[in-house]
Residue, then its C-alpha position, 0 to 999 in steps of 0.5 A: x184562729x186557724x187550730x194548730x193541728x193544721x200545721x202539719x198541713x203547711x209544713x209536712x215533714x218532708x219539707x221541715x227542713x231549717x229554712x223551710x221550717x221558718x218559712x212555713x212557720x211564718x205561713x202559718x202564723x200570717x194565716x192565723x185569721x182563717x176560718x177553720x169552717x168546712x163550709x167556706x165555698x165560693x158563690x155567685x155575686x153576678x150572673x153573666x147577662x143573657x146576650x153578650x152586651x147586656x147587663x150583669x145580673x145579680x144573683x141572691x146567693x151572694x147578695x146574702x152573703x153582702x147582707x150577712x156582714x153586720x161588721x165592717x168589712x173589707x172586699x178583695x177582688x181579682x181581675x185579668x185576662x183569662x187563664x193567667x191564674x187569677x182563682x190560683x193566686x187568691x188560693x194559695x195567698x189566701x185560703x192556703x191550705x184545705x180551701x186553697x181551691x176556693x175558688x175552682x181553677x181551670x185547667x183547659x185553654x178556655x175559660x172556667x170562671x164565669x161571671x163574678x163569684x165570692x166567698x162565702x165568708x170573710x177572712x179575719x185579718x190584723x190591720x194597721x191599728x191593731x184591729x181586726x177587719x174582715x175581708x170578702x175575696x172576689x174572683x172573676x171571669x177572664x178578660x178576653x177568654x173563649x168558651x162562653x158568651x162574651x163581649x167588650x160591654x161585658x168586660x167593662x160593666x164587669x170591671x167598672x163594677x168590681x172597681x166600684x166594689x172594692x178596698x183593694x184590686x189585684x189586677x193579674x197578668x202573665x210575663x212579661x209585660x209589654x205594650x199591649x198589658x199596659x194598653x189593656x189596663x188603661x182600657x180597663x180603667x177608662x171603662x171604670x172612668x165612663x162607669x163613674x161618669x154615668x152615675x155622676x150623669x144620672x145624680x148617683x154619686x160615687x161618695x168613696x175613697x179610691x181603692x188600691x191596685x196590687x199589680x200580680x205579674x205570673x210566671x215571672x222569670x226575675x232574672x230578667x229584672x235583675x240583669x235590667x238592674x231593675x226591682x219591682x218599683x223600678x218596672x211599675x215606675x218605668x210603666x208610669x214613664x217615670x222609671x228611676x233607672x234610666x233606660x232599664x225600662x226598655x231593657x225589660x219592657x221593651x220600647x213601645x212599653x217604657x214609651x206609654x203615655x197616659x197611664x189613667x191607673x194613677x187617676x183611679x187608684x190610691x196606690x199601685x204596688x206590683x208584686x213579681x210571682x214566680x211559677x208555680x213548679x218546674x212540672x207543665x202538667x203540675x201547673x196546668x192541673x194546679x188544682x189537683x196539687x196542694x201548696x206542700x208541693x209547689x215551689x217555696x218561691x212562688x209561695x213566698x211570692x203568693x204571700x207577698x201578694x197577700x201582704x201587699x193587698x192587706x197593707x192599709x186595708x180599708x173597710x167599704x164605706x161611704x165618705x162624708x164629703x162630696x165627691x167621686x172617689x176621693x183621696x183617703x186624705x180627702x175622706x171621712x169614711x163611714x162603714x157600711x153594714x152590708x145590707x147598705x152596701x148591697x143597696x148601693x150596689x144595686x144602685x151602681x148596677x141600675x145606673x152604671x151601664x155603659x156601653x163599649x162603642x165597637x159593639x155597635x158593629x152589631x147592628x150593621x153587620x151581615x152575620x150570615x156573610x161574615x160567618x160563612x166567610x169566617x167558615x171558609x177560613x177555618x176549612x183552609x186554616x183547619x186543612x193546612x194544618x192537618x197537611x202539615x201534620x201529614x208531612x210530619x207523619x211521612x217524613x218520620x217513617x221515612x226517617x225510620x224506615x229501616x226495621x229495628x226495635x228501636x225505629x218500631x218505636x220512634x214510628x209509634x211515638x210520631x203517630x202519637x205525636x201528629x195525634x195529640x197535635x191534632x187534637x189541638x185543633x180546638x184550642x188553637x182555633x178558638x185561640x185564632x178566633x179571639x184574635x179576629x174581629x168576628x169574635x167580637x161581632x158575634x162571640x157565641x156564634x162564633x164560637x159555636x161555629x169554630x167548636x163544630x169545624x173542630x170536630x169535623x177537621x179533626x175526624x177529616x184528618x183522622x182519616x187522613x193520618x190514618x191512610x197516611x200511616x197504613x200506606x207508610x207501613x205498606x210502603x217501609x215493607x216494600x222499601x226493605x223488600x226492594x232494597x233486599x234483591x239486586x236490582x237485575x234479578x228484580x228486573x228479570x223477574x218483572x220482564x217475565x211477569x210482563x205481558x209480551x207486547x203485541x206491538x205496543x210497549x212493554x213496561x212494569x212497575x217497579x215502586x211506588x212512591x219512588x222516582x228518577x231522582x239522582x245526585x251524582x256525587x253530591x254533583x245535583x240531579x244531572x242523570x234524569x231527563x224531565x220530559x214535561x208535565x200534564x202526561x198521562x201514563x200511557x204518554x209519558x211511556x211512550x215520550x220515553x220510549x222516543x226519547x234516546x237519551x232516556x234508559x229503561x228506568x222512568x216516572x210518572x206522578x200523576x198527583x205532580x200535574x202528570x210529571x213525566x221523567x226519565x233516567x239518563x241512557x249510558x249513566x248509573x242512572x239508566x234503569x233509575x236505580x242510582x239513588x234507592x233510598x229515594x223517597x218521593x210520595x205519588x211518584x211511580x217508577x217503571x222499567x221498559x222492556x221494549x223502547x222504540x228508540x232501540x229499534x230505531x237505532x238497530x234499524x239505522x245501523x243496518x242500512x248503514x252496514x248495507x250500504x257498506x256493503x254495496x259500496x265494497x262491491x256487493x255481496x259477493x265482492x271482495x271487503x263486501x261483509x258477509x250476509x250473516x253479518x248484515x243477518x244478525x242486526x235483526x236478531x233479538x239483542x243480548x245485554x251484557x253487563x259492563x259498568x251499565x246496561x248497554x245493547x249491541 
């Protein structure tokens, strides 16, 4: 029995408070069969096979410890799809306390067992005689997990197996349940059906007693069962098609779930108990590093659910054995058990394995299969997946600075976090890449390749998009100081100050840029861009100068994008909007704004009004007749124009 100093462990004194006490005082005492000995570890059983649909293998280590039991013994054993806390739950319901972590706990979003692993040594438990039976827990590796080799022959040869080896299978899922949880276990004990065929087929009968499946559902939120009206048997009986509260089954499930048919779990299984486990802790980074955490600090609700676990599985606990009437996985009523020793089991185990292969048809696919099309096909949807990631995060990046372009303590630090932010999203990559990998077909086709491939497009999409998010944020910082600089001097002392640095035309136009990453944009009054022109797309900047210049309806303000197929625009002469001046808080990333100083449009216009003041003038009687204008009138057309400021920019 457990030594009681290790009480303190169970129940720290932080946590002894009176409802508290009690709950630990219960642990402690359900936990009274566990073995205080340092050397409790988890070893091998089976080796994961060398090619992805080959057999599993069985490993010496933990074939000893089969072969060290010369007592009756039971086997507990926990499947399920990867990273839903399988090597978690066997710890805190088994081992709780200083072998918790038994078995290791991943804390990635690939998976971290492989294979099928088991303790070291039995656990003491009390039975229903009042006898104590000793118990072997098995972990398992995750269905449909990344991150190794792995294929649907795998799965199932590795679930028939351990079906085959156990009293009891805890079978481990997340919340909530749906459709798809019910499919795969009904797909998980066809393979288990096809195993047990096999053996039939090559005269090795199964003579055992079926097991009992305890159905652990992770992370469940109980509120949703409760406003269903539903308890625990009420969801297992609605997944059986046969829920006692009529229509609540839905309600959780939802309709595709309550409607399942066959549900062959009934076909293989003694009893099925489904035990609702709530989380672990509050804190994601508590349950995503649950091994770095000890049961004293996880929630009381998920402890007392991890013991629920614990009472359902040992509940009629059966030690292995083999039956004395013939037949395949009997009933317990139909069966005479006799104990095995474990060196008889080990012999029937190896007979299983030898027997049992079975083969998952969809991995046929193989052999017909061009891997080196379907990989490079796979590749180019990567690289398009990988860019249109790392562009969104680019447009977040500029979209942030944007937001806090103005200087201040406060802005400095929201523009470090969005960097920080796009920076550790990026870093994602991997995960979600393989994530969208398991969900494809050509995972199934050639996992390890596959896998490979998506780990190496990681890597360079990620050092790409560095790079890139890298540029993005230096032209953003360049771009904010510009901005502010910009904002800060009045616009006509701008525009004087870049007419004297421009180049004094020598028959051709005149024109300085004035921002980047700036444009001609203008809502007036919330009225909607009407003060800029659109002069077309597919300009260089020399031509959509000189469409400006033509163009009378243009002011001095006007655009070029060149990365925005050459977009040309312009603002609207005669509005606020003439020197593209009438939104500065415009930001349009690529898009350059310019001021020219010397329109042809404004020389034309000078021109017409000359000849239109001549011919006047002719008409009044020459230019010495009376009501003729004077010469000097007709003169000063030619001079170079002044502007003055009215309510806009207008020339005389």
């Amino acid at each position: 029995p457990r030594p009681r100093e290790h009480m303190a462990e169970l129940c720290p004194p932080s946590r002894s408070r009176c409802g508290l006490l009690l709950v630990c005082l219960a642990v402690a005492n359900a936990f009274g069969g566990l073995s205080d000995d340092l050397g409790l570890h988890a070893v091998p059983l089976f080796r994961k096979p060398a090619v992805s649909t080959g057999q599993l293998e069985l490993v010496e280590e933990g074939l000893n410890v089969l072969r060290a039991q010369t007592e009756p013994f039971a086997i507990v054993s926990a499947v399920g799809p990867t990273r839903t806390g399988k090597s978690s739950i066997l710890g805190r319901a088994f081992f709780r306390g200083e072998h918790e972590n038994i078995f290791e706990v991943g804390s990635g979003v690939t998976s971290h067992t492989g294979g099928v692993w088991i303790a070291s040594q039995p656990i003491e438990v009390k039975v229903a005689d009042g006898n104590t039976l000793r118990v072997l827990f098995i972990d398992t590796e995750g269905f449909s997990g990344v991150g190794g080799i792995t294929s649907k022959t795998y799965e199932a040869n590795l679930f028939g197996l351990v079906y085959l080896l156990s009293s009891v299978v805890i079978f481990n899922t997340m919340f909530p349940v749906d459709a798809s949880t019910v499919a795969s276990l009904n797909a998980h004990a066809s393979h288990a059906l096809s195993m047990l065929q096999a053996l039939t087929d090559s005269g090795q009968l199964v003579q055992k007693a079926k097991p009992r499946l305890v159905w652990s559902i992770q992370s469940f939120n109980i509120y949703n069962l409760h406003n269903s009206g539903m308890a625990a048997t009420d969801l297992l009986a609605a997944l059986r098609n046969a829920s006692r509260a009529s229509g609540a089954g839905i309600a959780v499930l939802g309709g595709e779930a309550a409607s399942s048919s066959t549900w062959l779990v009934e076909r293989l299984f003694e009893q099925q108990e489904l035990v609702t486990v709530r989380r672990p802790h509050a804190s994601d980074e508590v349950v995503a590093n649950l091994a770095k955490y000890n049961s004293t600090i996880l929630s009381a609700d998920y402890l007392h659910d991890a013991d629920q676990v614990r009472a359902a599985a040992m509940h009629d606990l059966k030690a292995v054995h083999r039956c004395k009437e013939a037949g395949t996985v009997l009933t317990l009523s139909e069966c005479t058990p006799q104990p095995l020793v474990g060196t008889d089991f080990v012999a029937q185990v190896s007979l299983w394995l030898k027997h049992g292969y079975i083969l998952d048809r969809s991995d046929l696919e193989l052999d017909t299969a061009d891997e080196a099309e379907t990989l490079n096909r796979l590749r180019e949807r990567n690289r398009k997946w990988f860019d249109e990631q790392c562009a969104t995060l680019n447009e977040e990046l500029r979209t942030k600075f944007y937001w806090y372009r103005e200087e201040s303590a406060d802005n400095a630090k929201l523009r470090d976090e969005a960097v920080a932010a796009v920076d550790k999203m990026m870093k994602g990559f991997h995960g979600a890449a393989l994530s969208r990998l398991v969900e494809s077909g050509v995972f199934w086709k050639f996992p390890g390749k596959g896998a490979m491939l998506v780990e190496a497009q990681a890597d360079q999409a990620m050092q790409r998009c560095k790079e890139t998010l890298d540029g993005t944020r230096r032209h953003m910082e360049g771009w904010t100081a510009s901005h502010r600089a910009t904002k800060a001097t009045p616009a006509q002392e701008l525009f004087k100050k870049l007419e004297a640095e421009a180049p004094k035309p020598t028959g051709g136009l005149s024109y300085k840029l004035v921002a980047e990453d700036s444009s001609c944009f203008s809502n007036a009054g919330g009225a909607g861009d009407i003060h800029r022109l659109h002069l077309g797309n597919g300009m260089t900047l020399e031509a959509c100068a000189e469409a400006v210049s033509k163009k009378c309806e243009c002011g001095r303000g006007f655009e070029h994008d060149k990365g925005n197929d050459g977009y040309c625009g312009c603002g609207m002469a005669g509005t606020p909007n003439t020197d593209c001046t009438e939104s500065d808080d415009d930001f349009s990333y690529g898009s350059a704004r310019y001021i020219m100083f010397n329109p042809a449009c404004l020389n034309q216009q000078s021109e017409a009004r000359k000849r239109a003041l001549e011919q006047a003038n002719a008409a009044a009687g020459g230019e010495d007749g009376g009501g003729a204008l004077p010469a000097a009138v007709v003169k000063d057309y030619d001079a170079p124009k002044k502007r003055r400021q009215v309510c806009f920019d207008v020339y005389d």
